[in-house]
C-alpha positions in Angstrom: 118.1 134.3 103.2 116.2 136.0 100.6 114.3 139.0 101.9 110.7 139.6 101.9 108.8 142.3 98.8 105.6 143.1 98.4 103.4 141.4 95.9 102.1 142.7 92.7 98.9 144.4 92.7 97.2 141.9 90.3 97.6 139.3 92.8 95.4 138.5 95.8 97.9 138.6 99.0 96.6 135.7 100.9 99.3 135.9 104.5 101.0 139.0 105.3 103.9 137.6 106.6 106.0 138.9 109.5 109.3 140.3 108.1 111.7 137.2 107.9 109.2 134.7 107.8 109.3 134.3 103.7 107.6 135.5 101.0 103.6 136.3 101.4 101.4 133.3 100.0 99.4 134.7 97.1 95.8 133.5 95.5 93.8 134.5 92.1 93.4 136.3 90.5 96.8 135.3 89.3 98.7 137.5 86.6 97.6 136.9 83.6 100.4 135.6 80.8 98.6 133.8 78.4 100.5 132.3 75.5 103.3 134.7 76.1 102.4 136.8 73.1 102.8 140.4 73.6 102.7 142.6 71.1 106.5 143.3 71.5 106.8 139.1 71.1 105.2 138.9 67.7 107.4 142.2 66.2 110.5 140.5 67.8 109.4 136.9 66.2 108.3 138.1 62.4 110.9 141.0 62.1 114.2 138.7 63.4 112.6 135.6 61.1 112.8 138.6 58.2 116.4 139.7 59.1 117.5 136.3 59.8 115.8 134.2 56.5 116.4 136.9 53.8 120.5 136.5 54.1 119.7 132.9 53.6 117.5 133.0 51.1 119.8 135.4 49.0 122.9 132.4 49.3 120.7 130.1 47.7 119.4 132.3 45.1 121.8 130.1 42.9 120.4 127.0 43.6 117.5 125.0 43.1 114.0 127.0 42.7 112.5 123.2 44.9 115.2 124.2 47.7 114.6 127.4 48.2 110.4 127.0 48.8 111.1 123.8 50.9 113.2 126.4 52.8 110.6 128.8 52.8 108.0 126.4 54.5 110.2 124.7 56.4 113.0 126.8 57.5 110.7 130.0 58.6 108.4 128.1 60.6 111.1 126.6 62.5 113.2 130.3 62.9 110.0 131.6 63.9 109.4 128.4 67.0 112.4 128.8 67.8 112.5 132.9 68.5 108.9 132.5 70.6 110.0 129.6 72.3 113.4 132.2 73.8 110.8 134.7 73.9 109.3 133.7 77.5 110.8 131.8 80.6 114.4 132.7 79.7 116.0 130.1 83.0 113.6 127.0 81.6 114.3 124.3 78.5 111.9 123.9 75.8 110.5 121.3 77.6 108.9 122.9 80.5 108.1 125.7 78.3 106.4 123.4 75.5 104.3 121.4 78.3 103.4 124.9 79.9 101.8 126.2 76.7 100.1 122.8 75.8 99.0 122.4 79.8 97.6 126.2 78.9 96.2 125.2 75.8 93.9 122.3 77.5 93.0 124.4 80.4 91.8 127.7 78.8 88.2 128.4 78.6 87.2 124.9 80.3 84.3 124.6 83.0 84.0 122.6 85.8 82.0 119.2 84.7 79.3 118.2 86.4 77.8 114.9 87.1 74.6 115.5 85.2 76.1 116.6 81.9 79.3 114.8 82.3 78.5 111.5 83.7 75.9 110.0 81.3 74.6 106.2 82.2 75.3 105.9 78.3 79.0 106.7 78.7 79.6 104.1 81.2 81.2 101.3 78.5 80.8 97.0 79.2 82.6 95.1 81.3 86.2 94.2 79.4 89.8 94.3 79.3 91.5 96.9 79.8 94.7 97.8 77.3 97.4 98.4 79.8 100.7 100.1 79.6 103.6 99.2 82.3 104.8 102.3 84.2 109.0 103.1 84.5 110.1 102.7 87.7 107.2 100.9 89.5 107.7 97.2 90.0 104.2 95.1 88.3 102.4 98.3 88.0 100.3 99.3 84.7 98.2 101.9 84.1 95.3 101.6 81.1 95.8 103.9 78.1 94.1 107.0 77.8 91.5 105.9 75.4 90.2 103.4 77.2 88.4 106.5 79.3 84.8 105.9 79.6 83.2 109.7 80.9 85.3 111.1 77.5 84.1 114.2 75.5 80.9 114.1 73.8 80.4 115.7 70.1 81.4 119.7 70.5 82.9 119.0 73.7 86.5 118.9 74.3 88.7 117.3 77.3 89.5 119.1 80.4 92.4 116.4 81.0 94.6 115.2 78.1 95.0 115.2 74.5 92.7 112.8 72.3 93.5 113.5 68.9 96.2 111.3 67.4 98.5 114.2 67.3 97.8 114.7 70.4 98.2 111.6 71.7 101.8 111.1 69.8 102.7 114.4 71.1 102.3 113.8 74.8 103.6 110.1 74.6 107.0 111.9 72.9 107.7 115.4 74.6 110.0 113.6 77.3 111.9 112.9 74.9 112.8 116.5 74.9 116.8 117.2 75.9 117.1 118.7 79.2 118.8 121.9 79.8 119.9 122.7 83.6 120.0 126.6 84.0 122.0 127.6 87.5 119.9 131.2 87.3 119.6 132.1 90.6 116.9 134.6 92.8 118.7 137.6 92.8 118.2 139.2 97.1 115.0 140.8 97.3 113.6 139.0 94.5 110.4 137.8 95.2 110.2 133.9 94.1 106.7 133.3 94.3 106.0 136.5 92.3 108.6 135.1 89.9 106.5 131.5 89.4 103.3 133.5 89.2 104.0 135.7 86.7 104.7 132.6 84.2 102.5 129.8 85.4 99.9 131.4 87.8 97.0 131.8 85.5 97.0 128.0 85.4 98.0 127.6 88.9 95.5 126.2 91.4 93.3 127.9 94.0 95.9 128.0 97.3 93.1 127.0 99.9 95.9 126.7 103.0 97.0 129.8 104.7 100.1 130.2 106.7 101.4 133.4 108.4 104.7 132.3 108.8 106.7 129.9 106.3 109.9 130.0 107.9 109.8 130.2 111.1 110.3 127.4 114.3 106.6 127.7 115.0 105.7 127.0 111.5 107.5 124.1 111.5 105.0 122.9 113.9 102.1 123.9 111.5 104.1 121.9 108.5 104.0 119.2 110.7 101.2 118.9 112.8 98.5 120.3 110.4 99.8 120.6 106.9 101.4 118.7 104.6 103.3 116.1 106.9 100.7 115.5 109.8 99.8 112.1 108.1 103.6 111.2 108.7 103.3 112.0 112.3 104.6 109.5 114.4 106.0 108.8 117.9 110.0 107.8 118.7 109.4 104.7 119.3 106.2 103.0 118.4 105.0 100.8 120.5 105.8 96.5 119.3 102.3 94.4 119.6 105.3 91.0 119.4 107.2 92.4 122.4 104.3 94.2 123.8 106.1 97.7 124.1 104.5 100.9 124.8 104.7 103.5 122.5 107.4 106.7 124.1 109.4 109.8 123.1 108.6 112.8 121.5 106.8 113.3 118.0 108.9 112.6 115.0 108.5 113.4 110.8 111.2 111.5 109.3 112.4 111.8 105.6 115.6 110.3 106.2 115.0 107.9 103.7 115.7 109.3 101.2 118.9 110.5 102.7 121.4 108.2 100.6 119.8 108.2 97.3 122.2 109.5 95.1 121.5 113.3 93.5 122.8 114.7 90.6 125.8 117.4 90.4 125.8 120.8 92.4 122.9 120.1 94.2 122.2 118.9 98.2 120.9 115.4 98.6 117.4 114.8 100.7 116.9 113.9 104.3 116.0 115.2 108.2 114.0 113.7 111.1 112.5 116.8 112.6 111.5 115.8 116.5 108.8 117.8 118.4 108.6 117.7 122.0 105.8 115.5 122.8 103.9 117.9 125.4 104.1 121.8 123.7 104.9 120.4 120.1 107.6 123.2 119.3 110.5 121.6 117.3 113.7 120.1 119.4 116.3 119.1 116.6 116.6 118.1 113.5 118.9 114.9 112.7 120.2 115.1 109.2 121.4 111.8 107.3 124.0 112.0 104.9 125.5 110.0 101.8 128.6 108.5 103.4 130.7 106.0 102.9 130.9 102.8 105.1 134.6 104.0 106.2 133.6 107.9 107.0 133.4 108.8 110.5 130.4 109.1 112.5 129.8 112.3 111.9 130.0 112.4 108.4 127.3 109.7 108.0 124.6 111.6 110.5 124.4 115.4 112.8 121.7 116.6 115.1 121.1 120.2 114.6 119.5 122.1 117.2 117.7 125.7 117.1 120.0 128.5 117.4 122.7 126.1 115.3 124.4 128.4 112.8 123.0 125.9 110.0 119.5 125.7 111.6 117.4 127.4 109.0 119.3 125.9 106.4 118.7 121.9 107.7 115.3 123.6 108.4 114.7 124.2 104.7 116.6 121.0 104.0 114.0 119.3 105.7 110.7 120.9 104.8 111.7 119.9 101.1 112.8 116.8 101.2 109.3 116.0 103.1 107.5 117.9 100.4 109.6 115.6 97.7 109.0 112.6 99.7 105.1 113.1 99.8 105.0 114.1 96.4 106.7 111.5 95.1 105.5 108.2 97.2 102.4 109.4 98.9 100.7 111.4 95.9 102.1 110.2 92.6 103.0 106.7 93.9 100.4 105.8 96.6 97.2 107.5 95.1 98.0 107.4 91.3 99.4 104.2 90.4 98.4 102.0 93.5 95.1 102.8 95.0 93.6 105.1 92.4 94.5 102.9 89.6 94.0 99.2 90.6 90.3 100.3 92.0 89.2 101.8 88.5 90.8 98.3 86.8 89.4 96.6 88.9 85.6 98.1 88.4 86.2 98.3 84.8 87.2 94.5 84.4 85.5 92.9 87.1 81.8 94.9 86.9 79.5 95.0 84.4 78.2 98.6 83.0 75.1 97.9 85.3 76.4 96.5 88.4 75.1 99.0 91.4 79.0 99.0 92.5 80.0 100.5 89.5 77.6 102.8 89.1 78.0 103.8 93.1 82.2 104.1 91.7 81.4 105.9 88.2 82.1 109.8 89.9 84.8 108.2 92.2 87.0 107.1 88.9 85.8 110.2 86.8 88.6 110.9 84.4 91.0 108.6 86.5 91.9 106.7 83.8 92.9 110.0 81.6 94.8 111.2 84.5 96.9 108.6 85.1 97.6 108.2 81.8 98.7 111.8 81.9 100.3 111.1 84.6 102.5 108.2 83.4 103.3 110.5 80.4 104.4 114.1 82.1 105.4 112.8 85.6 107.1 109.1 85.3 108.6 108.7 82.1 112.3 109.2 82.3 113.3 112.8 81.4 109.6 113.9 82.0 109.1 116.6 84.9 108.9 114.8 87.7 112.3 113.6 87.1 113.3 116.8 86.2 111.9 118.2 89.6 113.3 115.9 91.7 117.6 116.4 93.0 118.1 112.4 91.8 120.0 110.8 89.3 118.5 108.5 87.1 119.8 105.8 88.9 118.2 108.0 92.3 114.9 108.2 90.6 114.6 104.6 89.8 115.3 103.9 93.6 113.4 105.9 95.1 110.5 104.4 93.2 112.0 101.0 94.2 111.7 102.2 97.5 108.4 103.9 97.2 106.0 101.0 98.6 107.6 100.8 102.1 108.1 104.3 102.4 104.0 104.7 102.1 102.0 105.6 105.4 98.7 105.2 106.8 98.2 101.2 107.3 101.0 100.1 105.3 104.0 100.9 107.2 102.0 99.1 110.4 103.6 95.7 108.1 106.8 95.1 110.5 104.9 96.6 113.5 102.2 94.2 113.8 104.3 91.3 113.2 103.1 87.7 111.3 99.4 88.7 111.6 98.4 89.3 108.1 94.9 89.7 108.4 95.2 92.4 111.3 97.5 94.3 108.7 95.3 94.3 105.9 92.2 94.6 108.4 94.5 98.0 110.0 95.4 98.9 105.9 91.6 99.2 104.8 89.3 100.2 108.1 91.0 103.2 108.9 89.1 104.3 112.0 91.1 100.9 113.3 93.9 102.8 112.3 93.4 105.9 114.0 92.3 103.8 117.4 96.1 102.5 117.1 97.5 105.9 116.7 95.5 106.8 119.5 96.8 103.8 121.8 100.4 105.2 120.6 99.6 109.1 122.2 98.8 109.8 118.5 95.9 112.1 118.7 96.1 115.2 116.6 93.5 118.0 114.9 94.1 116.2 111.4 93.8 112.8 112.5 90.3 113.9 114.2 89.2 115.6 111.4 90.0 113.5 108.8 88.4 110.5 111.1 85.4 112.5 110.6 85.4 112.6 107.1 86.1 108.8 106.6 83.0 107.7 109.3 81.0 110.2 106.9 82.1 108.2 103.4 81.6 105.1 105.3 78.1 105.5 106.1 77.5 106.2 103.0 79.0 103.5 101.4 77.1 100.9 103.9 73.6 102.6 103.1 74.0 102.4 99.7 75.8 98.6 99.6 72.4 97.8 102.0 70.4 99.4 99.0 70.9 96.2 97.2 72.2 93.7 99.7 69.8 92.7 102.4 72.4 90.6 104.2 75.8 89.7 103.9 74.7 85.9 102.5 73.4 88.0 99.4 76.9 89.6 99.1 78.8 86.9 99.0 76.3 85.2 96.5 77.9 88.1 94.0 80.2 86.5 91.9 81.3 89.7 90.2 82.0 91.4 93.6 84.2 88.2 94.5 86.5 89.0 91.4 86.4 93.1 92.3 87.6 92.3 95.5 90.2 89.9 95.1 91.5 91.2 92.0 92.1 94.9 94.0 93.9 92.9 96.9 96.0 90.5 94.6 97.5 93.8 92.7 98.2 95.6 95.6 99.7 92.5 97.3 102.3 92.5 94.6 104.1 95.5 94.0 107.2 94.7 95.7 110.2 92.2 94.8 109.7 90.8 98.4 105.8 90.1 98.5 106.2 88.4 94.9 109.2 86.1 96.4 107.1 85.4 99.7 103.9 84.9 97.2 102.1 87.0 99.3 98.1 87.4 98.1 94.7 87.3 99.2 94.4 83.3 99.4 92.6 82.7 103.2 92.1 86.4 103.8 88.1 86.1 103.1 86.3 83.1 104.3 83.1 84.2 105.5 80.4 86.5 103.8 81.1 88.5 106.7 84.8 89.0 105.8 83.5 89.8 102.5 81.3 92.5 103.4 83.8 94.1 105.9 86.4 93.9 103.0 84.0 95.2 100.9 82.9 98.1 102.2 86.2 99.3 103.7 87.3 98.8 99.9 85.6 100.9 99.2 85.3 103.6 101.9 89.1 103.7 101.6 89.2 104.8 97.8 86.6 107.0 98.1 88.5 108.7 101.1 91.6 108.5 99.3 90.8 110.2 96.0 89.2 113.1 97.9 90.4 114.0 101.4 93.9 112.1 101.0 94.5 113.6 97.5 93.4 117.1 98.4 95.7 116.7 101.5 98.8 115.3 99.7 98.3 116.3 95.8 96.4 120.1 96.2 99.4 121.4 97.6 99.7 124.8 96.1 100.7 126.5 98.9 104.2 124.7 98.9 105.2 124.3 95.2 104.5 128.1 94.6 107.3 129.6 96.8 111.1 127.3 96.6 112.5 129.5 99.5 109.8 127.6 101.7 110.0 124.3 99.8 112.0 123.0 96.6 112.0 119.9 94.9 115.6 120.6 94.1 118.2 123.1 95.5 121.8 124.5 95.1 124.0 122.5 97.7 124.0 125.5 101.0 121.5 127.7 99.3 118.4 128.5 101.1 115.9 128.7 97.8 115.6 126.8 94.7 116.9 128.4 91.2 114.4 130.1 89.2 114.5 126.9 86.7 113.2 124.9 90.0 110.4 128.0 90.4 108.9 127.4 87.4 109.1 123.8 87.3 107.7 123.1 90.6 104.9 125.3 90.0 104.2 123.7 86.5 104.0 120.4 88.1 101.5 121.8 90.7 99.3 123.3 87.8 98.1 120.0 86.2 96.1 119.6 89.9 94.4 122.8 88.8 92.4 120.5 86.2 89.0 121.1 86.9 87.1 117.6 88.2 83.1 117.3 89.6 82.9 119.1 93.6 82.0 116.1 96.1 79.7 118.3 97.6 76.4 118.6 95.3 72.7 120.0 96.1 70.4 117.2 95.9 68.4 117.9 92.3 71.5 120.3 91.3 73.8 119.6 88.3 76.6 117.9 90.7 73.8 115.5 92.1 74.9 112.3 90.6 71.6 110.1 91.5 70.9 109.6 88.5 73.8 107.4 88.1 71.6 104.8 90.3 68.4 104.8 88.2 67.5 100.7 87.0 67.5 98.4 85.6 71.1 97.5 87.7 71.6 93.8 87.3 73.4 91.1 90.3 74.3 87.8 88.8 71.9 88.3 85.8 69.1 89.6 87.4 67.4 93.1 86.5 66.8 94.9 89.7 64.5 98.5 89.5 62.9 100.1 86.9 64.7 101.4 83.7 65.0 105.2 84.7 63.9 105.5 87.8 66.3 105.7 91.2 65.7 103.7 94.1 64.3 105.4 97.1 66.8 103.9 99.4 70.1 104.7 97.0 68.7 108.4 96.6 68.2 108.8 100.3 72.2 107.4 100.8 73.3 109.9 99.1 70.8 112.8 100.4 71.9 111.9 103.9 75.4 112.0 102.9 75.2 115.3 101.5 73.8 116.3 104.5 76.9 115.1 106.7 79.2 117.0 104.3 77.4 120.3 105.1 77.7 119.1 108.9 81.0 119.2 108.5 81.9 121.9 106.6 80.3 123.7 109.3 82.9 122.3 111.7 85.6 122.8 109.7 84.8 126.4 109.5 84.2 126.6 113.0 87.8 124.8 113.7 89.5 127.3 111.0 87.8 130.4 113.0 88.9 129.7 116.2 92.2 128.8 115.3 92.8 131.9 113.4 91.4 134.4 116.2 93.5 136.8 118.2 92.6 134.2 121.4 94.2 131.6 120.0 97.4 130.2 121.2 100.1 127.8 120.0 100.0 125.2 118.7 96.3 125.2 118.8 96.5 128.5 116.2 96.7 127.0 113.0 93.8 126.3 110.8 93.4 123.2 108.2 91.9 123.2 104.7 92.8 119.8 103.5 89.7 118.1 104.8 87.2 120.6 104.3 84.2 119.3 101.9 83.8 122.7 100.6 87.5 121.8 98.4 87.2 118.0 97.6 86.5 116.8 94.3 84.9 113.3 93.5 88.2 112.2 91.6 91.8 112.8 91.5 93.3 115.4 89.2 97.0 115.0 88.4 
């Protein structure tokens, strides 16, 4: 096990950590590297370029006078790349290093928009088609090209999210195409990883809001689990079967055996663990690994249950705390948020709703920049070759898989599909409302801190939602007099519907879900609800996950087979990757009247069906006082989040009630998703 140093002095210690428990968490300010260019780096780059073109241009002092100055301007520029490019980040390809510095180049000197100067009523573009571009990978899924953004850049301004010159634009469509260079270097003992990461990526790393005393011990195992990054996977042994009418029982399990056969390239250890928690104290039990076996290997060569105290229990321990930070990243965050939810919503507003529909306007800072994103997204995390491939242990042929796989691997509602049996329209009422959701988690013995909490936030988002949809709907005949909402509805549900081989064979869709208005207007509004939840709390609590990519002795997308951290090739990488969340997006918490008040957004005329409705420039009472009162809530609590946070981090505090949670807290969401 690599042993624990002390930090830097240029870097803000954020957990002490008990000796043996890993490597201190660390916050901004963050070391401060720039481009790279030292003083030192530019003598190295011009005087080597010198020693290294005159020879050249002395054995073609013969030939053609044309040769030599195409040498000149072609020849030194490229000697020159080339020496800065080995200059910096010595265990990364050119890749990484190239999308580091243009990732650097985009975030530099950018502010934090705001609703009032970034989310103009005259940016918001008409109802049309959208020009779409198929995703690798994902079965029937398509995300719109970047410049079909509507919030983009006015004159003088310039984008906090992707390139929009056509340079640029060519540029970041080609740099996966980039050869990829595996480097073994490893941490040498001592060395401190995170330090390591920091010192190349940390001034575009993100904020690390989540705090944890211990990485590597048993009880922080419990705090992975129960109250950081996999306590939305938390589930019981058994579940309980509404067919056969079967209580839920056993202990709590986190399972990422899954992903457990999917084949990984050379040298490094394939993904997979169910970690079980004893149902009453919540202290880990065992761990039962999965491994790639063939059908004719023994039993044990197919699956072992590791207990603590094993000789290899802090190695399966590791094992398993990064194949469930693969597995979320992967399905949950760039699968589930990005190209399903996030992405068929902001279609589906930009298609189906005109510029002046009071739905799109309530959606405009809930799809701020998502189109950009994703496109980003598509570009430097799907694409073959591009770094989330490169982050992840799998082959090519693993990578396509796992996507393959991704839709019934995704929590929260969906995997309730086999448990609720024929009944579709208690699935896809369970998939939207999730306070139903949580009532059945509850039923199963399911009832944890982040479940409450995030409950909390969702009946919040809700409220708001319904105030404002009664803003402009009296009663739910009205709604379902909406032709346009009709379309946004059904289109949302008929994408999602078919994104797997299986739902397009059984021709599964929305026909005889909604029959009523009142079916509409519960469909509706939990629509609804559910993005909004799901770009802010879900994203911050599956995609802001700085803690984990900064340190790959706690967590690695990809490690040497029976080593306990990631190479130094995997630090950089991971922590790249994490930095494109650092993109700064609008706060979801605004001052009424302040710059991040989006109100304005609701001023008339709106138009239903034709009709004008409210006064050009002027905001409706009722739609201000939605948002006012929803504001509010978010203050209420932030309160109680603090309070939760304070109590749990006291000295009276015991296990497991002694861990505190930042991923719901309104003080950190956003109104959008960053990458």
């Amino acid at each position: 096990m690599v042993a624990r140093t002390t930090p830097a002095p240029d870097c803000k210690v954020l957990s002490v950590n008990p000796a043996g428990s890993g490597f201190p968490t660390v916050g901004p300010p963050y070391m401060k590297s720039g481009y790279y260019c030292t003083a030192m780096t530019v003598l190295i780059v011009i005087f080597g370029s010198i020693l290294l073109f005159v020879p050249l241009l002395s054995a073609e002092a013969g030939a053609m006078v044309l040769v030599a100055v195409l040498s000149v301007l072609l020849g030194l520029p490229v000697l020159m790349l080339t020496l800065y490019l080995n200059s910096f980040a010595t265990s990364n390809d050119w890749y990484t290093k190239i999308l580091i510095l243009s990732y650097k180049f985009l975030l530099f000197g950018r502010r934090v928009p705001t609703a009032k100067q970034d989310m103009a009523v005259r940016m918001i573009r008409p109802k049309r088609s959208l020009q779409l571009v198929p995703i690798k990978y994902a079965m029937n899924i398509s995300v719109p090209k970047g410049s079909e953004e509507e919030f983009k850049p006015e004159q003088g301004q310039s984008s906090n999210v992707s390139l929009t010159s056509s340079l640029g634009v060519a540029f970041e469509e080609n740099l996966y195409r980039l050869p990829q260079k595996i480097i073994w270097d490893r941490f040498a003992p001592g060395e401190n990883c995170v330090q390591y990461a920091m010192s190349i990526v940390g001034d575009a790393y993100p904020v690390v809001n989540t705090v944890f005393k211990e990485k590597l011990t048993d009880k922080a195992l419990t705090q992975f689990c129960f109250f950081g990054i996999g306590a939305h996977r938390l589930y019981r042994e058994q579940m309980g079967d509404a067919e056969k009418g079967t209580p839920a029982s056993g202990d709590y399990v986190v399972r990422t055996n899954q992903l457990a056969t999917l084949p990984v390239r050379e040298g490094l250890d394939s993904y997979g663990g169910d970690a079980y928690f004893d149902y009453e104290t919540w202290r880990i039990k065992k761990i039962v690994r999965r491994f790639p076996a063939a059908p004719w290997d023994p039993p044990e060569a197919k699956e072992r249950t590791f207990y603590p105290g094993d000789p290899e229990w802090e190695y399966v321990k590791f094992v398993f705390r990064s194949s469930l930070f693969s597995l979320v990243t992967l399905v949950d965050h760039l699968y589930g948020i990005h190209m399903q939810v996030g992405n068929f919503v902001t279609i589906a507003q930009r298609e189906q709703l005109g510029a002046n529909h009071p739905i799109r306007r309530f959606l405009a800072p809930f799809c701020y920049q998502t189109i950009s994103v994703n496109d980003n997204a598509r570009n430097n995390l799907v694409n073959p070759s591009s770094m989330g491939p490169r982050n992840f242990a799998f082959t090519d042929e693993g990578v396509a898989m796992a996507w393959a796989a991704a839709p019934s691997l995704i929590t929260s509602g969906v995997e309730l599909r086999s448990w609720l049996g024929d009944d579709a329209k208690a699935y896809l009422a369970m998939l939207l409302d999730y306070e139903k959701y949580i009532d059945y988690l509850r039923q199963n013995g399911i009832d944890t801190p982040y479940r409450r909490q995030s409950l909390d936030f969702w009946l919040s988002m809700k409220r708001f939602v319904e105030d404002y949809v009664r803003c402009y709907y009296k009663t739910q005949a009205e709604l379902a007099e909406d032709k346009e909402i009709w379309r946004f509805v059904l289109s949302i549900m008929h994408d999602m519907a078919f994104t797997t081989a299986a739902h397009l064979a059984e021709g599964v869709g929305s026909g005889g879900m909604i029959d009523t208005p009142e079916e509409l207007y519960f469909f509706l509004v939990n629509l609804l609800t559910r993005y909004c939840y799901v770009v802010t709390a879900a994203h911050e609590h599956v995609g802001t996950v700085s803690v984990y990519a900064q340190d790959v002795s706690f967590t690695a997308f990809n490690w040497p087979k029976d080593e306990l951290c990631g190479t130094k090739q995997t630090a950089v990488t991971s922590a790249t990757l994490m930095a494109f969340t650092s993109t700064p997006m609008p706060k979801l918490m605004a001052e009424p009247g302040s710059d991040g008040d989006w109100t304005h957004l609701f001023e008339g005329p709106l138009e239903i069906n034709g009709r004008e409705l409210g006064s050009a420039g002027v905001v409706p009472d009722e739609a201000r006082s939605a948002f006012n009162s929803f504001q509010a809530r978010l203050k209420v609590l932030s309160d109680k989040c603090d309070a939760f946070n304070e109590a749990a981090q006291s000295k009276e505090a015991e296990f497991p009630h002694c861990f505190g949670m930042w991923q719901t807290h309104p003080r950190h969401l956003e109104t959008a998703v960053s990458v």
